[in-house]
Structure formats: C-alpha cells, structure tokens
C-alpha positions as CSV (number, residue, x, y, z in Angstrom):
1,X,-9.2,-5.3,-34.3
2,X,-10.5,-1.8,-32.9
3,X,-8.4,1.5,-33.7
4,X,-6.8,1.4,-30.2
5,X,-3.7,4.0,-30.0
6,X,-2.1,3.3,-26.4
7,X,1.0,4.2,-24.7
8,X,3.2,2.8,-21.8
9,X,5.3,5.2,-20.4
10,X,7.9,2.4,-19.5
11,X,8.8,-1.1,-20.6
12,X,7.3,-4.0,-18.6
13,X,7.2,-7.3,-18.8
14,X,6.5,-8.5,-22.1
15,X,3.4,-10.5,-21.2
16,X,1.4,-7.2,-20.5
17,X,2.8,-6.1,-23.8
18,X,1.3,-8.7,-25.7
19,X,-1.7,-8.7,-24.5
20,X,-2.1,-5.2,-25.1
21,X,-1.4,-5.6,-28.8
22,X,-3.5,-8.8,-29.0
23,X,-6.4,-5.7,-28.2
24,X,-4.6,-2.4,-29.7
25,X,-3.7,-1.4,-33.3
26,X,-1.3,1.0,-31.6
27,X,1.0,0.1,-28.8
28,X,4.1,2.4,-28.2
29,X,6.5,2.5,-25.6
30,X,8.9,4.6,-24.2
31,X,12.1,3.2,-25.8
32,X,14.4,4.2,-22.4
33,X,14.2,2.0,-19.1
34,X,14.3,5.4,-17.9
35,X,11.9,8.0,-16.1
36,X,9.5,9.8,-18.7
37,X,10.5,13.6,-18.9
38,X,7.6,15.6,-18.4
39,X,7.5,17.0,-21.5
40,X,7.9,13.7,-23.1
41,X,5.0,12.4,-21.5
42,X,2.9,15.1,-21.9
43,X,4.0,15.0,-25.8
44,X,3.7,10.9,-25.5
45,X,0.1,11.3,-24.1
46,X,-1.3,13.3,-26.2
47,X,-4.7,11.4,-28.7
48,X,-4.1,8.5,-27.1
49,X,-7.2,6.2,-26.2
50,X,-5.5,4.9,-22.9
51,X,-2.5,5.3,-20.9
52,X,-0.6,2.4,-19.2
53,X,1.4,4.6,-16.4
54,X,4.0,3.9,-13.7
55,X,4.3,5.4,-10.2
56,X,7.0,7.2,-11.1
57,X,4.6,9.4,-13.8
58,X,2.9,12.4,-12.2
59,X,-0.6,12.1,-13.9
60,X,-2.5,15.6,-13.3
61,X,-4.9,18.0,-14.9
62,X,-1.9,18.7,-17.4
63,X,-1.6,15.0,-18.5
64,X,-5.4,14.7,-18.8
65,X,-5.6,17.8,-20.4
66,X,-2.7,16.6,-23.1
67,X,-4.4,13.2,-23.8
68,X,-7.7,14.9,-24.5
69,X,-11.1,13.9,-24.4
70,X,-11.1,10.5,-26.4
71,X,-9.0,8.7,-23.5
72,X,-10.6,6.4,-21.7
73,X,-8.3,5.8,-19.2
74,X,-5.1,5.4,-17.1
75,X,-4.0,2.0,-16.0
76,X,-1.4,2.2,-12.8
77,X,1.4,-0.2,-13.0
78,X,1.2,-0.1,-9.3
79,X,-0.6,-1.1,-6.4
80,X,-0.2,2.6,-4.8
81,X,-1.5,5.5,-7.3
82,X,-0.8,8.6,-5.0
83,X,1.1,9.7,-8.1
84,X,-2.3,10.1,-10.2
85,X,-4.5,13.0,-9.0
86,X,-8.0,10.8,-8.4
87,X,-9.9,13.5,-7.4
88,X,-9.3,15.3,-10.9
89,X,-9.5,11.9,-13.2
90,X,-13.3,11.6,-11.1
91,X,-14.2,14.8,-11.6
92,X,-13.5,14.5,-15.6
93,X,-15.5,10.9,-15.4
94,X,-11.6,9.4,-16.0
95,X,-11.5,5.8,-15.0
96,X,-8.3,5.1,-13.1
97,X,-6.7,1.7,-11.9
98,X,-4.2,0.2,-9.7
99,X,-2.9,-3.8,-9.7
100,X,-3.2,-4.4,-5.5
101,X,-2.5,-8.0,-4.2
102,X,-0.5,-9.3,-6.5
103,X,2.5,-7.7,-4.6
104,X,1.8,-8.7,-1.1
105,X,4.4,-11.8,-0.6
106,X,7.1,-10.2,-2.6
107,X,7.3,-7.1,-0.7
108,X,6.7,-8.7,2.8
109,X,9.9,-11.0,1.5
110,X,11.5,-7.8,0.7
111,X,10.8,-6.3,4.1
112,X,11.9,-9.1,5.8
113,X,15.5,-9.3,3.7
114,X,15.7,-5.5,4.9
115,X,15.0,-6.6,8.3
116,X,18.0,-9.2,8.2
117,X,20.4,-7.5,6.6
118,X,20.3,-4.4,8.8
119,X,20.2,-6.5,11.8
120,X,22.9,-8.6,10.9
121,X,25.5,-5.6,9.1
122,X,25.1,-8.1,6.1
123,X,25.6,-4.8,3.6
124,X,28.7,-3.4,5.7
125,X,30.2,-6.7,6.4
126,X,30.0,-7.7,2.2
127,X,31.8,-4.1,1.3
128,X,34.4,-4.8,3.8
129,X,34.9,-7.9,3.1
130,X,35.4,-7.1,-1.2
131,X,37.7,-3.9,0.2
132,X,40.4,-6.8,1.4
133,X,40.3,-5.7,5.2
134,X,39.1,-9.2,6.6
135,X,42.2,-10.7,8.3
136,X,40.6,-13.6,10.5
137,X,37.5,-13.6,13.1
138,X,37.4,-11.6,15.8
139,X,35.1,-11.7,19.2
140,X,33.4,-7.7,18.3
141,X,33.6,-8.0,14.3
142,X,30.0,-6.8,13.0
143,X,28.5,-7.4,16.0
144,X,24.6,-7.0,15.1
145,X,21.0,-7.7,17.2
146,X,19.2,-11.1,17.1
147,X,16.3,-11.8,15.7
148,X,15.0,-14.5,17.0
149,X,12.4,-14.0,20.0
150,X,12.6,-10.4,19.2
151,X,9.7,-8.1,19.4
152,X,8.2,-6.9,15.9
153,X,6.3,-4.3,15.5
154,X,4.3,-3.8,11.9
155,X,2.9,-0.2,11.8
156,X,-0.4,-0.8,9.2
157,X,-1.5,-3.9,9.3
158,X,-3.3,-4.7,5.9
159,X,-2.6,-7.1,3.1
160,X,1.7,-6.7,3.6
161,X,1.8,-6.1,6.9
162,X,-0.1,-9.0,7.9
163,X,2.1,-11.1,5.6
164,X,5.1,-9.9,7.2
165,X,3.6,-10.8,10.0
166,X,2.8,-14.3,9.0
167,X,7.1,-15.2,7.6
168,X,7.5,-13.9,11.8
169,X,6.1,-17.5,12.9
170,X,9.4,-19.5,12.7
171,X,11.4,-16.6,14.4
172,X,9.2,-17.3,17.9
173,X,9.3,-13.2,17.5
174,X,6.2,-11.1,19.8
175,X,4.5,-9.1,17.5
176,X,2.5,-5.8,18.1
177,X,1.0,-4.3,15.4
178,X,-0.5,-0.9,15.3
179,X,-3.6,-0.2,12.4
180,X,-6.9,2.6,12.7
181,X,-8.8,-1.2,12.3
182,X,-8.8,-4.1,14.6
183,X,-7.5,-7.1,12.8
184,X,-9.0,-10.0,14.9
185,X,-7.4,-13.0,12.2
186,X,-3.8,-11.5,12.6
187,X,-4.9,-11.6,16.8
188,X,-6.1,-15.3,16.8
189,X,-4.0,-17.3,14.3
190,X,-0.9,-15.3,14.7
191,X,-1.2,-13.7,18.3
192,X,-0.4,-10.4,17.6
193,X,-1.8,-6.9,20.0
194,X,-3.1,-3.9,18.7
195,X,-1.8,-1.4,20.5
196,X,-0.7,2.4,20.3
197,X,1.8,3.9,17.7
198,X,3.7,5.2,20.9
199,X,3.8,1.8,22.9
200,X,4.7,0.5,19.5
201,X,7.8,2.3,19.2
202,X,8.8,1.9,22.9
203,X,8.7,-1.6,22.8
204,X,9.8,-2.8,19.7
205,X,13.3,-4.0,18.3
206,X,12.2,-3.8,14.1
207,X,9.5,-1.7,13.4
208,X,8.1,-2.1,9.9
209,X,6.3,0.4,8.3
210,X,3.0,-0.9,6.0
211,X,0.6,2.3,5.8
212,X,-0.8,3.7,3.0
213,X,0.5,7.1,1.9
214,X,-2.2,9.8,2.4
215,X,-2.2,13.5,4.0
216,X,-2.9,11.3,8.1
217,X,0.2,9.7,7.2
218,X,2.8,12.1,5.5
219,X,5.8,12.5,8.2
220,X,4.0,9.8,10.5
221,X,7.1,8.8,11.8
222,X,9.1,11.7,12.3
223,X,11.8,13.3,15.3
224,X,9.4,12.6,18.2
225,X,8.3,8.8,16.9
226,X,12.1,7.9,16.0
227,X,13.5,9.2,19.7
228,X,10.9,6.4,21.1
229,X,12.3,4.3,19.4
230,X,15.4,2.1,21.2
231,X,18.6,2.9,20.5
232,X,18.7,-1.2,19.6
233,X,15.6,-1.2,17.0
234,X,16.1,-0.9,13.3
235,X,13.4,0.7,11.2
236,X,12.2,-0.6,8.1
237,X,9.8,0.8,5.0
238,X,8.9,-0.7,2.3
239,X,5.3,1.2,1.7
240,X,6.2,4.5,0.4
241,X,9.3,7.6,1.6
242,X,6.9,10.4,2.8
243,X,5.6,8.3,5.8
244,X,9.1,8.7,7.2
245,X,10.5,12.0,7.6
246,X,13.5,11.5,6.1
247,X,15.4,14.3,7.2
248,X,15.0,13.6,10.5
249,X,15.8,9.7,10.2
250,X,19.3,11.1,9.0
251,X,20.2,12.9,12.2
252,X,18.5,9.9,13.9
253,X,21.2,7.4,12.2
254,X,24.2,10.0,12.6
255,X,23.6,10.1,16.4
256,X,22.9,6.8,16.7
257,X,19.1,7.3,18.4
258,X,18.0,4.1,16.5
259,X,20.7,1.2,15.5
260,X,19.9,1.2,11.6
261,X,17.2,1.5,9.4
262,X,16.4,-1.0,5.7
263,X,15.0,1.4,3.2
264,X,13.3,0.9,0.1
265,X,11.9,3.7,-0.7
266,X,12.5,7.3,-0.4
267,X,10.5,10.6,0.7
268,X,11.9,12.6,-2.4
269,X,12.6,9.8,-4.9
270,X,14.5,8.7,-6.4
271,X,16.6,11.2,-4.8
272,X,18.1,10.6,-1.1
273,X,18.0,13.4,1.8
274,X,21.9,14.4,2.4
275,X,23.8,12.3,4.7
276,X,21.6,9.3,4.4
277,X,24.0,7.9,1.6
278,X,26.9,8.2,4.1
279,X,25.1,6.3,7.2
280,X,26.7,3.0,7.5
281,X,24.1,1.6,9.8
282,X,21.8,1.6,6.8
283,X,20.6,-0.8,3.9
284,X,19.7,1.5,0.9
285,X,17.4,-0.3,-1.9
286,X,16.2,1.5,-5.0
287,X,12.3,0.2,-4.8
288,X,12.7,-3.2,-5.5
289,X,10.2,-4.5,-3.2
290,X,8.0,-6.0,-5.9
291,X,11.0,-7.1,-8.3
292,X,10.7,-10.4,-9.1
293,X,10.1,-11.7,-12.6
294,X,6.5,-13.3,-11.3
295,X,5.5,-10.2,-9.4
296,X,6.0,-7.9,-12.0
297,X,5.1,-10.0,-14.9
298,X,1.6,-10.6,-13.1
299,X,1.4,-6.6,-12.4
300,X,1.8,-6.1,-16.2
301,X,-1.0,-8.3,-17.0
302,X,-3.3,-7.1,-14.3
303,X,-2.4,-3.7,-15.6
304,X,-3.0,-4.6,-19.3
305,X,-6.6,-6.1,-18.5
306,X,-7.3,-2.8,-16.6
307,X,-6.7,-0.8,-19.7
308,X,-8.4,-2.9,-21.8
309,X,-11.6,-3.2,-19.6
310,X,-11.6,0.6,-19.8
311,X,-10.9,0.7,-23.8
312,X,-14.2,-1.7,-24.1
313,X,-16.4,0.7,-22.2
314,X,-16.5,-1.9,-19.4
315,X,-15.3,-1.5,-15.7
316,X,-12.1,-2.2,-15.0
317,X,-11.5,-4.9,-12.4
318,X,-9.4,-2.9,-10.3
319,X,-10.6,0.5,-10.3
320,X,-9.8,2.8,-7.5
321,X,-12.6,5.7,-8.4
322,X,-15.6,2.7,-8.9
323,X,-17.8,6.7,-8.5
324,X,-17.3,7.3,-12.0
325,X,-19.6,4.4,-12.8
326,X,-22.6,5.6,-11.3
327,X,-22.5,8.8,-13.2
C-alpha cells in the first residue's frame, strides 16, 4: 500500500472513509462533527499528501501554503467549491474537485418541502400546535396560499432547477424560468418560458432560486428584485446565501413586501442577519438540502475517488480546474 498521509477535515459517511483507507496508510479525521478552527486546519493540513475538505473550510494561499508542496490535492465534499480559491490552487498546478450531480433530486426535494411548508404555515402551525394553543378549527386559522395551478418561477435553470421543475408536473403549476442559456428540453417536455428576471418576479407566486454563486450573482436578488415580487409569493433558496441579500429579505419579511420566504442557506453562514430568526412567515433550515443518507454517502465516495485519482497522479473525474492538466 503507498505512504499516503490524508486528512478529512470532517466526518462523512463511512463508505468514503473506507475507501480512502483501502488506498491510504494514513487517514485522520477531525474527531468533532464540528467546523475546523482555522488554526486547526491549517495545523491539520500541514505534510499531508491530500486533503478531503468541506464547504464550510476556507481553502486559500494559507492552507496551500500549510500543506506544502508534496500535496497533491483537495477533494470538495461538495458540489459548489466557492469556498476553495481556484484561481490560486491553478496557479500552483493544485488539482481541485467537486462531487456535482449526485445532489440534484435531493435538493430539488428539499426546495420543494421549503416551498410547502412556507406556503402552507406548516412550521408556525406545528410550534403552535406543541405550545397547547389549538382549541378547535377555525374559518382564518393558518390561512396560507395554494399551490396548485400556481405560477413557479425557477431563477437558474441547470441540473436542480430543472428538476424542481420536473416534481411541478402533478401540481398543473405555469412555470417560467429565468437562466443566461436557453434550455429548449425544460421548454418542450415541460412547457416552461424563458423570460426576464423582472417579469419573473412580477409574475410569479414561489420563486426558487438555483444559480451558481459567483461575483454576476452576489446580492442578485436584493431590495429592488424582492419589491417586484407580490406581496402573495414566497421565496425560496436552496443554492447558496450571498445570492440573496439577506439583509434586505429581513425588512422585506418584517413589512410584509413578500408573504414568506423557505431558507436553506444563509449569506453569512452559519450565522443569520438580525431579525431574520424572529420572522414568523419564514422556514429556517441549517443546509440540509443534500441530507439524506444516499446523497451524502454517494458524495463521500465521489469525493474519495476524487482524492485518490489525484494521489495516483491521474485526473480526477470531477475536476473543476481540468487547466492544470495541460501544463
């Protein structure tokens, strides 16, 4: 077996854990289902021959600079890897990866349960319900907004957003979508229209956000967006908390410009922007979106096999800087 010396920066599933030591002499984790402190992973990194990362792990100039010049690479536990500076890992010749696809139904799913719960006041109506203050039905208890033949609206309209689109079919629900790319299948098997951001907004009653997170998109829907929005629609993100300007969805749910919004995600996580706790027209998640034992037990595995491509010398199957290769 080679001299491999890797480390995960969090526990995952334990298939991805195996098959790293099937490959690895060395395979430590961090023992706490907690966030890495920097100095801890910086420490952590430091002679390994690859790093097995999350999302929540800023990997910089610093971290490469800690793991020195034996490492052969940094495998993202994540379909997204804003939080690993590409530009810097290319520049060094650093192979980085990411595990896209495997994801898709899971978060559409988790969109979707946003989507229903908001609409329906399911999070409101449970708390009240434990608290003891049901006393019988009542003709304007939790009164929410249907769903059913409904207009959707999927802002980014890739692998998640098409699949969100796709679990719309049985709700009879007219869908726009808005996306810099025509995308002519989601058109003719599923009937949905491209159409501006701003028509978007105006007309829909769920807007679901899908985009990528990138300096075009950073505070893409912000104080002029949400006030297009109708005071009936209910926004929903599952992609990643920059897009949405968080600051300015909190006044937007205090003075009721939109009716609620389903969040997974956050702009400063995994903390929240003040007040947004304390809105009761929202349902707050803590980035669960891929949380299912399949999901993330096939995101460990595609990781794994990302990191051991890149141990081997050999391109890894998911690379996201594939420039390295030609060098």
């Amino acid at each position: 077996m080679p001299h491999w010396n890797v480390y995960v920066t969090r526990l995952i599933p334990q298939a991805g854990i195996d098959l790293l030591k099937q490959h690895c002499k060395t395979v430590d984790i961090n023992p706490r289902d907690e966030i890495l402190p920097r100095a801890e992973l910086l420490k952590q990194v430091r002679g390994r021959d690859g790093v097995l990362c999350l999302l929540s792990d800023a990997i910089d100039a610093a971290v490469f600079d800690a793991a020195g010049n034996q490492c052969k690479g940094f495998a993202n536990h994540a379909v997204g890897f804003n939080n690993v500076d590409v530009k810097e890992a290319t520049r060094r010749g650093i192979p980085v990866s990411n595990t896209p696809g495997v994801l898709t139904d899971a978060t559409a799913e988790m969109a979707w349960a946003l989507l229903f719960s908001t609409a329906r006041r399911i999070v409101e109506s449970d708390a009240y319900m434990r608290g003891g203050k049901f006393k019988g039905w009542g003709p304007m208890l939790f009164l929410g907004g249907d769903i059913t033949g409904r207009t959707l609206g999927i802002v980014g309209a890739g692998r998640i957003g098409s699949a969100m689109v796709a679990k719309s079919v049985g709700f009879n629900m007219r869908v726009l979508y808005y996306d810099v790319f025509q995308n002519k299948e989601l058109e003719s098997k599923l009937g949905a229209r491209k159409v501006g951001i701003e028509e978007l907004l105006r007309a829909s009653d769920f807007v679901s956000i899908h985009l990528d997170l990138n300096e075009k998109t950073r505070h893409f829907i912000g104080e002029p967006q949400l006030r297009m929005m109708k005071k009936s629609a209910c926004l929903i993100n599952t992609s990643r908390g920059p897009i949405i300007d968080e600051a300015a969805l909190v006044r937007a749910l205090q003075e009721n410009w939109i009716a609620g919004a389903g969040l997974d995600v956050y702009e400063d996580e995994p903390a929240m922007k003040p007040g947004l706790a304390e809105c009761p027209n929202t349902v707050l998640c803590p980035h669960i979106a891929s949380a299912t034992f399949e999901t993330r037990t096939k995101m460990a595995t595609m990781a794994a096999t990302n990191l051991i491509a890149m141990l081997k010398g050999e391109p890894p199957p998911n690379i996201v800087n594939p420039e390295i290769l030609k060098k």
